[in-house]
N, C-alpha and C positions, 0 to 999 in steps of 0.2 A: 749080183742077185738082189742087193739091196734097192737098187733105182726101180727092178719088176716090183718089190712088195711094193716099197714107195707108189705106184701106179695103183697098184690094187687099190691098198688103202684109203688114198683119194677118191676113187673112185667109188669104195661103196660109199663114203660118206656123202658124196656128191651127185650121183647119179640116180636116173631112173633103175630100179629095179631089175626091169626086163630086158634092160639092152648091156649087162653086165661083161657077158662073157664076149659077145660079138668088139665092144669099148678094148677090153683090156689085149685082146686079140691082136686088132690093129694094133694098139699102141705099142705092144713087143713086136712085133713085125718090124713096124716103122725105125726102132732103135736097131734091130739088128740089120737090115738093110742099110739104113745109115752108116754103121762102124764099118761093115763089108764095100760099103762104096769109099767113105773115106780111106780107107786098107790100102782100098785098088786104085787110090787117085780118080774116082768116078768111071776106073774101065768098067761097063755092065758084065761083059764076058768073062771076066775075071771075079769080080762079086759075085755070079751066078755061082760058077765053079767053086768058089771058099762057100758058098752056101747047100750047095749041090741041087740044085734047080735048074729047069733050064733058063735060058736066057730069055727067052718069050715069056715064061712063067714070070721072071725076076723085073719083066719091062713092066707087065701088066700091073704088079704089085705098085712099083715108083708111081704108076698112073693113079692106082687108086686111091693113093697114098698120096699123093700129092707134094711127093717128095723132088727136090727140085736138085737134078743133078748136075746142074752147071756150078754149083761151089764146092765138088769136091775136084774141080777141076784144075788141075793146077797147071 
């Protein structure tokens, strides 16, 4: 919980005003996608499941996110 305030925080000190909630959004997203993929050794379908999304939902997000799933590949 402390690394989400952590993000807030930054964030209002740092940011435009109006793009608050959309900023801090992603950026939990991105952290728990991450842990769920590192979990699952980069399997999607298994990340998807420990997050309970589907898998097309959970591809979509890596994309927007730009989150690169070839290093949790081991």
């Amino acid at each position: 919980m402390n690394d989400i305030s952590n993000i807030i925080d930054d964030y209002f000190y740092t940011a435009e005003r109006e793009r608050i909630y959309d900023y801090i959004i992603n950026e939990i997203e991105k952290v728990v996608i991450t842990k769920a993929l590192e979990r699952s050794c980069g399997n999607q379908v298994a990340a998807a499941r420990m997050l309970g999304v589907h898998r097309n939902t959970l591809n979509s997000k890596i994309r927007k996110l730009n989150i690169d799933i070839g290093r949790f590949k081991k």
